[in-house]
Wavefront OBJ file of the C-alpha trace (Angstrom):
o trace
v 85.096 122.214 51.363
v 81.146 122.269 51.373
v 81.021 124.973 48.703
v 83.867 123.708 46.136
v 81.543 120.375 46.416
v 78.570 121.829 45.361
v 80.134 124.286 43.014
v 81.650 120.964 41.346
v 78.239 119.598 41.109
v 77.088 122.826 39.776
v 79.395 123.366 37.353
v 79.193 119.486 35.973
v 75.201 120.130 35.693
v 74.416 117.765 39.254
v 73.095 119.912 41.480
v 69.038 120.300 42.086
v 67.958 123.042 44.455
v 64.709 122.788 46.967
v 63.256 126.031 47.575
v 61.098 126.490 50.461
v 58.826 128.939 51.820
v 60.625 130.567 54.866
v 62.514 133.237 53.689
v 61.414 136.799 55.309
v 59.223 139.003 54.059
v 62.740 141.362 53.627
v 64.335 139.149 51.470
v 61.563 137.352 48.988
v 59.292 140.236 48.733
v 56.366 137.925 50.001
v 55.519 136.999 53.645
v 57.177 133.575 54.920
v 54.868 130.808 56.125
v 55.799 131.401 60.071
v 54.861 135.381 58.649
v 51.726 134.583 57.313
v 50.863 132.352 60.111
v 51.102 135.032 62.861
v 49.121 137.116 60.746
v 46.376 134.957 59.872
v 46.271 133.749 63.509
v 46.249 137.070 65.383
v 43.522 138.233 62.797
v 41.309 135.674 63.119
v 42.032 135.014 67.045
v 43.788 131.818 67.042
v 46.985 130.688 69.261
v 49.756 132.867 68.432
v 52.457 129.825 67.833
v 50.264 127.670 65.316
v 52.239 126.865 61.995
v 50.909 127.970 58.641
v 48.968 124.145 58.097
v 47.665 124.164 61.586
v 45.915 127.976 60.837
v 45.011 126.766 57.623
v 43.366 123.402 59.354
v 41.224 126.022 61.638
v 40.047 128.387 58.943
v 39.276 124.986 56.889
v 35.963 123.323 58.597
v 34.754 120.411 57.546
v 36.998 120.939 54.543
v 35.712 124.054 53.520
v 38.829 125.617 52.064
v 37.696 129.292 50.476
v 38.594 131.287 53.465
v 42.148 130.395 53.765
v 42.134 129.851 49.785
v 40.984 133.658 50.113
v 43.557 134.789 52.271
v 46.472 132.873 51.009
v 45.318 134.554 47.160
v 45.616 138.062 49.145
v 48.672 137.364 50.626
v 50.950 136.080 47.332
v 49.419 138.375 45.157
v 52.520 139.473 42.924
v 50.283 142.275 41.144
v 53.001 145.024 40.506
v 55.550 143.118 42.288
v 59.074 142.022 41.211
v 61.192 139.143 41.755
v 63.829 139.863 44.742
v 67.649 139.104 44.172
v 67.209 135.793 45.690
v 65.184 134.779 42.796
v 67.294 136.555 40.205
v 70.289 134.205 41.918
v 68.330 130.962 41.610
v 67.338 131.667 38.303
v 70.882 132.488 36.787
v 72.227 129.566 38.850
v 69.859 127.575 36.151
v 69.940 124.075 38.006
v 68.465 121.143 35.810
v 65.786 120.894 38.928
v 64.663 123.630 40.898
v 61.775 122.600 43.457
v 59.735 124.833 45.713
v 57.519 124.505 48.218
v 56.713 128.526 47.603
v 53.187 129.361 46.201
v 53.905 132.475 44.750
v 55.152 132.833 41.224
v 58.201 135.561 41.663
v 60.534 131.918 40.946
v 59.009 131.661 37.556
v 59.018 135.537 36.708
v 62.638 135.461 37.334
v 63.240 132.677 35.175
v 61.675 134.484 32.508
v 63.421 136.994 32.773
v 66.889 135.168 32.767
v 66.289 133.311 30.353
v 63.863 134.773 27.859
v 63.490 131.558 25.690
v 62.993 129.158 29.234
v 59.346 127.621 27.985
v 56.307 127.988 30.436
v 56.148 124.244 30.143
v 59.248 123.637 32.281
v 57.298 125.222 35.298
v 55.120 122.570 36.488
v 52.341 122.524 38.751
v 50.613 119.427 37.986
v 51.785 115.953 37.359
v 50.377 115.898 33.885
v 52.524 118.675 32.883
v 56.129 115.779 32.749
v 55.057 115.085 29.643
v 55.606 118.361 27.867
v 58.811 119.359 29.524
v 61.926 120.643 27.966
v 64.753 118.549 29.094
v 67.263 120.595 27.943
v 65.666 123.782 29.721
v 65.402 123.906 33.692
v 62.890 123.056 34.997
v 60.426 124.642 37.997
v 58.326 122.115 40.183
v 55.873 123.721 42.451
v 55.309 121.165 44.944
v 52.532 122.993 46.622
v 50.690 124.274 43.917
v 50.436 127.781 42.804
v 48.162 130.900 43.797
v 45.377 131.282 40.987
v 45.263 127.264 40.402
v 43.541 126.542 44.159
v 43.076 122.769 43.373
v 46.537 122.440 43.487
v 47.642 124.453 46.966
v 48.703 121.901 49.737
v 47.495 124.035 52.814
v 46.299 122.100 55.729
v 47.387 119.560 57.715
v 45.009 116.904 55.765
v 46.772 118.072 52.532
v 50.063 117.212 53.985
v 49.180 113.956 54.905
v 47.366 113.237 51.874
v 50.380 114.463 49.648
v 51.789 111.162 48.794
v 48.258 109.725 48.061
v 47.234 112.595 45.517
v 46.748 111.548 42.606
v 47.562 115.225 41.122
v 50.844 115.131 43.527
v 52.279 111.386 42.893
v 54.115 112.307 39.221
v 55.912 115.314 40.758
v 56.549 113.167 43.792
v 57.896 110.489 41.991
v 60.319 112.881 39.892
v 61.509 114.594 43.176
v 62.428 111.064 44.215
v 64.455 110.590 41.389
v 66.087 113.982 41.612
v 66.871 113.033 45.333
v 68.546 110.235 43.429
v 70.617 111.390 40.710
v 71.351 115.226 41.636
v 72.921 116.479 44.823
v 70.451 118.232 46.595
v 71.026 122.158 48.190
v 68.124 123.008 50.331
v 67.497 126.961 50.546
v 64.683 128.792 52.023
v 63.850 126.708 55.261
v 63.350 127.202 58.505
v 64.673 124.057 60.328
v 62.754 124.580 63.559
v 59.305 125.284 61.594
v 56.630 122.283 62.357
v 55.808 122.291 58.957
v 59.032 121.897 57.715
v 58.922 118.889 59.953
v 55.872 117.826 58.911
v 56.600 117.654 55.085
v 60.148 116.081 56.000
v 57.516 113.309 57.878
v 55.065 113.005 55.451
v 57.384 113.140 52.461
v 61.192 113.649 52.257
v 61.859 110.743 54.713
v 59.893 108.643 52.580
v 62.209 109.438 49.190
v 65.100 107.283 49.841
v 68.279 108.251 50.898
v 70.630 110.938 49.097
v 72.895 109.318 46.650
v 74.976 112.023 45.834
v 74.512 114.018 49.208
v 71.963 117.007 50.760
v 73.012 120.357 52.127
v 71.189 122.691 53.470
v 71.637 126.630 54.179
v 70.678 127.539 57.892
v 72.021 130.050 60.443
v 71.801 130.109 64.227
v 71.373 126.381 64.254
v 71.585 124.770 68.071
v 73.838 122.224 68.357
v 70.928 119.440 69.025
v 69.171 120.690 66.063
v 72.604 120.111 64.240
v 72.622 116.090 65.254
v 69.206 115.713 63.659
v 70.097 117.117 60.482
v 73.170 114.451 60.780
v 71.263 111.918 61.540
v 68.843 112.195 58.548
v 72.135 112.143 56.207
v 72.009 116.511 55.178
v 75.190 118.819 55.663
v 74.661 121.961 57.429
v 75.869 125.435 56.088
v 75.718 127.669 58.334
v 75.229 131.224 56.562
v 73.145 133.501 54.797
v 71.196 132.384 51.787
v 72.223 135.065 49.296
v 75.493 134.715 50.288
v 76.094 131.267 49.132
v 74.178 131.708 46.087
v 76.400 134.562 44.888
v 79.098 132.103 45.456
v 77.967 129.101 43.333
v 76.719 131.824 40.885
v 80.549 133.136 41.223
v 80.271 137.131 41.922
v 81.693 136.091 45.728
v 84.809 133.947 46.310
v 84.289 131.025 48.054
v 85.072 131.659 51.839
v 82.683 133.646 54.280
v 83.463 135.836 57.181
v 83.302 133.448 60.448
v 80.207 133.111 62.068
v 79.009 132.841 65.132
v 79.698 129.953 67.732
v 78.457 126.882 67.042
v 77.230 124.793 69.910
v 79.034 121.727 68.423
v 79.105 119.160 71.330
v 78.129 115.088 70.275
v 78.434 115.542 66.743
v 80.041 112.844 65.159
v 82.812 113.034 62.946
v 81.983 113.455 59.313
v 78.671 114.050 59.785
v 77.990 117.644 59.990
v 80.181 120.129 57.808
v 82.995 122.429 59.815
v 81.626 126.127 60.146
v 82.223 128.240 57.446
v 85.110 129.516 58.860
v 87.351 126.649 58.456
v 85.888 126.824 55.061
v 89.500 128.484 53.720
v 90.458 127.409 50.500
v 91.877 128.821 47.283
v 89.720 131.009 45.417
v 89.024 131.614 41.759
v 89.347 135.390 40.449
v 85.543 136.411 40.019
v 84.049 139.548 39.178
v 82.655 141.417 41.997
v 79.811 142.946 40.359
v 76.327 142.048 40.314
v 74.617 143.524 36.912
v 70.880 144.095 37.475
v 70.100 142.431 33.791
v 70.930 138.719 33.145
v 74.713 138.132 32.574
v 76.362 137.644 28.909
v 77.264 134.416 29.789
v 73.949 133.329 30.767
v 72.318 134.338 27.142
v 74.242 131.219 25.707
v 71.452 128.404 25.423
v 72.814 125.208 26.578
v 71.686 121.906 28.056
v 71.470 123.106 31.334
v 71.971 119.619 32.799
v 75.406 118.828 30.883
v 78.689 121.141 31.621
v 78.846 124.289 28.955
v 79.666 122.565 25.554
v 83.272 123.551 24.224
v 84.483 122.199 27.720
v 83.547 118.546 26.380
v 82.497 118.326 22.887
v 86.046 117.133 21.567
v 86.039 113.999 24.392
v 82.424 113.590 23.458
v 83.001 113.128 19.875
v 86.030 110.476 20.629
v 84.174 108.615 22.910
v 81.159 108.051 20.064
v 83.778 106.892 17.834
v 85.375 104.584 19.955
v 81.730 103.447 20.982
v 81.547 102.515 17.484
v 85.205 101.059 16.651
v 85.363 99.304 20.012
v 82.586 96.565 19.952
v 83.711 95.408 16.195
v 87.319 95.147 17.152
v 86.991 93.084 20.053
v 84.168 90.679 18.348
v 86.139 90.529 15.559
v 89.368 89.652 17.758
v 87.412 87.083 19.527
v 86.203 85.198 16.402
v 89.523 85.227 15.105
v 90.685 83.863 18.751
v 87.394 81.382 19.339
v 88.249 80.052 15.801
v 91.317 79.721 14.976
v 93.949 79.897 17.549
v 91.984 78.365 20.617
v 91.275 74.217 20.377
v 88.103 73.124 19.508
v 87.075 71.958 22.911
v 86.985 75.614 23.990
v 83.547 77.122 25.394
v 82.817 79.443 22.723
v 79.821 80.878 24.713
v 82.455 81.620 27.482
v 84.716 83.300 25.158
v 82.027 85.325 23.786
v 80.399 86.027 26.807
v 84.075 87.629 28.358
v 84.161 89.188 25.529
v 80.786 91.222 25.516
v 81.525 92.003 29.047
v 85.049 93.853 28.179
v 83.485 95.390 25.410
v 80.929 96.801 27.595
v 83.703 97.952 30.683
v 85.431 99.520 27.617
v 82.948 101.646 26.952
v 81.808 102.591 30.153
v 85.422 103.471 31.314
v 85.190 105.696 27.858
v 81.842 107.644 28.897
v 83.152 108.022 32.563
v 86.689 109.535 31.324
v 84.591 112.338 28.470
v 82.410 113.048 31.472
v 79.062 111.466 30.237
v 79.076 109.392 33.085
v 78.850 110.464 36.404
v 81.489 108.821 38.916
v 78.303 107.337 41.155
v 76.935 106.182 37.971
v 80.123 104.757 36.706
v 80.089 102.779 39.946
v 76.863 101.772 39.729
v 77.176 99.969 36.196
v 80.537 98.305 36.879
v 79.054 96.706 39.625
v 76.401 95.576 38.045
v 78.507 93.969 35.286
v 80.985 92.066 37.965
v 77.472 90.919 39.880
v 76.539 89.001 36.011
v 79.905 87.072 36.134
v 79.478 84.807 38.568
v 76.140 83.967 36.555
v 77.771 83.513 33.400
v 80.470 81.617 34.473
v 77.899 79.132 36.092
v 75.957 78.699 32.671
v 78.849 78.353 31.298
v 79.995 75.370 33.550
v 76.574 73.528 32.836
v 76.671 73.913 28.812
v 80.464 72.435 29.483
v 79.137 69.572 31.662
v 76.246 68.823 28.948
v 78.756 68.904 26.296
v 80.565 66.400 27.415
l 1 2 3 4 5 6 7 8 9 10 11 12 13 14 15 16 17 18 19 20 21 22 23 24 25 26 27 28 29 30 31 32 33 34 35 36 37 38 39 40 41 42 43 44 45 46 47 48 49 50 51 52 53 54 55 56 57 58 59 60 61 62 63 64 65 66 67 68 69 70 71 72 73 74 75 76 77 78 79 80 81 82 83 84 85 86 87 88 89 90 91 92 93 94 95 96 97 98 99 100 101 102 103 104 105 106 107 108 109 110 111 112 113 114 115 116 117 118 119 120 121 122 123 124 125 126 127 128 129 130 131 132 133 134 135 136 137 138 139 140 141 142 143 144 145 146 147 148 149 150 151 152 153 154 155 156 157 158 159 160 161 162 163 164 165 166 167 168 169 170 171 172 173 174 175 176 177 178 179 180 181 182 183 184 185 186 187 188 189 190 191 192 193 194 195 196 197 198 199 200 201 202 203 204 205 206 207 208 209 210 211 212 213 214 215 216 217 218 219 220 221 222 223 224 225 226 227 228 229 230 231 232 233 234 235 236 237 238 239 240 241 242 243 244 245 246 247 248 249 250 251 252 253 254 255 256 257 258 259 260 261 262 263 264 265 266 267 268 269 270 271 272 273 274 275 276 277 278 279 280 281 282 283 284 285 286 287 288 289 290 291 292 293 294 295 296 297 298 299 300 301 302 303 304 305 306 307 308 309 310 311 312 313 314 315 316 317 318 319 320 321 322 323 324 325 326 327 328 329 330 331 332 333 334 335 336 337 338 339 340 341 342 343 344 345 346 347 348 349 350 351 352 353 354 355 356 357 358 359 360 361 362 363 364 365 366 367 368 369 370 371 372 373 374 375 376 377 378 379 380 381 382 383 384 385 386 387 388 389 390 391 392 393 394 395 396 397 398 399 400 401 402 403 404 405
């Protein structure tokens, strides 16, 4: 159920990925934060279970940031290195949004190399950089800056409370709300149990709003309290491996995974959490089972990457611009006629009119919703906003009836 959901939003161009920082060393080719942590803290003599911000705090004094600048450089230094598979996945998967809280830049390699036209300007690292984006191109945020720009790297605790009050930070912040908004969201790459995963849900993802469409996120050996919280805050669990599900919304895996371990599953409400993967069984699609090392044929084709491929709905497109067109002079034109002619004098023309504008406008959102331009949510979202303006018109209409008379 989980995956055809998010393959559906993947497929129609609505689903935004949120990349953190905690994948091992083995799979991402770079140290995780927890990884780098340990390191940093057993070199430099500091309590073995402090979180990447808290080291970073300690090396910091006073604010005084080139030592753990210095060692963070060292340790994402992708000098001679090559994306992982992981990357090479999120890359062909080319969501409209992909967001990271990663500093290194294997996420952007790969994207290069998947897509050989992708711009540079799509990868953004600063809020100034909106303005120059592609639209129809994915797009990279890097949330917490990027090695070789060290104005930009959120590293200690101060920078994680500050976030939402940098001024560099609050464009990207404000687009990640939106994308929280409009796109359902997959998160990938975190460590649940992490305090600094905690600390930027705090000091930032509580604070977006809630998830229109919905959240998932990848995690395995999740403890059933652990489970509640992630219901409580409105996200899915998936319990699995990351590469896994990736090779199933890329589709070189069908969509069902071997059962997992036991889930500690007691007071979690219904609805709230996802099954385990297990009950997961569904039909599946034939799909190849081979994973080229190159990018794909079918991922040389340049299309919007935020719209579903092209020859799937260019014919409902086109019909629904014409009857954009044909349906708004019809119905005026009726109306006239109706106002005019057949209806007695008396009649509220500015009623008549009014009804009318408002079917013309239902007309042609029902049109946009059936060729797929609309979104169901959105669909929903504009029809009630038309039936919340009748009650208004209706009541101006009364009073220029009353004052007519």
């Amino acid at each position: 159920m989980a995956l055809s959901i998010l393959q559906n939003h993947h497929v129609r161009g609505r689903l935004a990925l949120f990349v953190g920082a905690d994948l091992p060393l083995a799979l991402s080719g770079v140290p995780s934060r927890r990884e780098l942590a340990s390191t940093l803290a057993m070199k430099h003599g500091l309590e073995a279970h402090l979180s990447l911000a808290q080291v970073a705090t300690r090396l910091a004094p006073g604010g005084y940031r080139f030592a753990i600048i210095d060692e963070v450089n060292h340790a994402f230094d992708t000098s001679g290195l090559s994306p992982q598979p992981i990357h090479y996945h999120i890359a062909r998967l080319s969501a409209p949004w992909t967001i990271t809280t990663a500093y290194d830049d294997l996420l952007s390699q790969a994207f290069h190399t998947v897509r050989p036209d992708w711009s540079s300007s799509n990868h953004l690292v600063r809020g100034n950089g909106l303005s120059f984006r592609n639209p129809r191109q994915p797009t990279l945020l890097q949330l917490y800056g990027l090695v070789g720009q060290p104005d930009t790297l959120v590293l200690t605790e101060d920078d994680h409370f500050e976030l939402l009050s940098n001024p560099e930070k609050i464009p990207l912040l404000e687009r990640v709300r939106n994308v929280f908004e409009e796109y359902a969201v997959l998160f990938v790459g975190f460590e649940l149990s992490d305090p600094d995963f905690r600390l930027l849900w705090s000091q930032m993802l509580s604070r977006m709003g809630h998830f229109m469409v919905g959240a998932w996120v990848i995690a395995s050996r999740v403890k059933g309290d652990e489970a509640q919280v992630w219901a409580d805050r409105q996200v899915r669990l998936i319990e699995a491996e990351p590469l896994e599900v990736l090779e199933m919304l890329e589709g070189i895996r069908p969509l069902v995974l071997p059962s997992p371990r036991p889930v500690e599953e007691a007071n979690l409400p219904d609805n709230r959490v996802l099954q385990p993967m297990a009950d997961l069984k569904e039909e599946t699609r034939p799909v190849s089972t081979e994973v080229e090392p190159v990018v794909p044929q079918s991922m040389t084709t340049s299309y919007s990457s935020s719209m579903p491929p092209p020859n799937a709905t260019q014919p409902k497109k086109l019909l629904a611009l014409v009857m954009i067109f044909t349906l708004p002079i019809v119905l005026l034109v009726a109306t006239f006629a109706t106002a005019t002619v057949i209806l007695p004098a008396r009649t509220n023309l500015v009623l008549v009119f009014g009804a009318a504008l408002i079917a013309t406008v239902l007309l042609i959102v029902a049109v946009l919703s059936t060729a797929g331009v609309l979104a169901p949510e959105q669909t929903k979202e504009l029809i009630s906003k038309i039936i919340n303006i009748l009650p208004k018109l209706g009541g101006n209409s009364k009073g220029n009836s009353d004052d007519s008379q």
